[in-house]
C-alpha positions as CSV (number, residue, x, y, z in Angstrom):
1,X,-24.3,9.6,-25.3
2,X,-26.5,10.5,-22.6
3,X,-26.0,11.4,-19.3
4,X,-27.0,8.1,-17.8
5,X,-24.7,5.9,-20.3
6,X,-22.1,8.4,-19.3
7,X,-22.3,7.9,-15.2
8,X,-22.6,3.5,-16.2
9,X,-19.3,3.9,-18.5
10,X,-18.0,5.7,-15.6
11,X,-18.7,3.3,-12.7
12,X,-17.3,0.5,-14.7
13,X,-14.2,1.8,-15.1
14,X,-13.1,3.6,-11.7
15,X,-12.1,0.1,-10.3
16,X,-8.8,-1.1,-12.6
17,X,-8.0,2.9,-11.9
18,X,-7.7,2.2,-8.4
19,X,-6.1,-0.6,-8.5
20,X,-3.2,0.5,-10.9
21,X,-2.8,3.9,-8.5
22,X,-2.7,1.2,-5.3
23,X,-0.2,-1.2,-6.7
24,X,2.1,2.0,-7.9
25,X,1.8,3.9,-4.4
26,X,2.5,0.0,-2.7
27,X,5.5,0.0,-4.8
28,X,6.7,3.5,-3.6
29,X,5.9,3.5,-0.3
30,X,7.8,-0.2,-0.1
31,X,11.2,0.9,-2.0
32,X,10.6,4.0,0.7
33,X,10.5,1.4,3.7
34,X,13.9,-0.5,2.1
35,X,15.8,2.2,1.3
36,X,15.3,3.6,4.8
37,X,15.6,0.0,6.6
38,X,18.8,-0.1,4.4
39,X,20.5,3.2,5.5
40,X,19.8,2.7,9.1
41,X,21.8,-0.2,9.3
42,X,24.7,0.6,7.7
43,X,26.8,-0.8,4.9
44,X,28.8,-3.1,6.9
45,X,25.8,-6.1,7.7
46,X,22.2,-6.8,6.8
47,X,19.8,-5.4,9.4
48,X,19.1,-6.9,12.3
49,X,15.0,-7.6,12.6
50,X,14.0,-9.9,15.7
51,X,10.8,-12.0,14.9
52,X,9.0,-9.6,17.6
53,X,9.6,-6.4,15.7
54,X,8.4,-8.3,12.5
55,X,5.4,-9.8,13.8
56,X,5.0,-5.9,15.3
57,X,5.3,-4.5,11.9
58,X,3.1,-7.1,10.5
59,X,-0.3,-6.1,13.2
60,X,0.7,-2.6,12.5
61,X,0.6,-3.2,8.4
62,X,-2.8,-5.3,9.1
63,X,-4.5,-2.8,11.3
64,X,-3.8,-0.1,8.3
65,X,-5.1,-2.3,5.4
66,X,-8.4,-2.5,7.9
67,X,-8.8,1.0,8.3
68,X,-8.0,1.4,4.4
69,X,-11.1,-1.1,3.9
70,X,-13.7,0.5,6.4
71,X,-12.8,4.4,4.2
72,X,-15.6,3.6,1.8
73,X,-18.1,2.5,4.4
């Protein structure tokens, strides 16, 4: 195989890599957030979220996806 077939077998197959290494790191980083959001509030009663703090947490979550996107610029 040459060198160019090599670098064309290559670019096809870097995108289902980075999206299996996203969707696992997602996964961590989201048990992360529950587990944390769980021990902070305690074992007596669910956690107390206002609709402000979650639409906070939602810009803030929105604003990092956008910076994510604009890395390979």
């Amino acid at each position: 195989m040459s060198e160019q077939e090599f670098d064309i077998v290559e670019a096809e197959n870097w995108k289902p890599k980075v999206l299996l290494i996203g969707t696992a790191l997602g996964a961590v980083v989201g048990m992360s957030a529950a587990y944390l959001l769980i021990k902070s509030s305690g074992d007596e009663k669910p956690p107390d979220i206002s609709a402000g703090q979650g639409v906070k947490l939602g810009v803030l979550v929105f604003g990092l996806l956008r910076n994510i996107a604009t890395l390979g610029e």
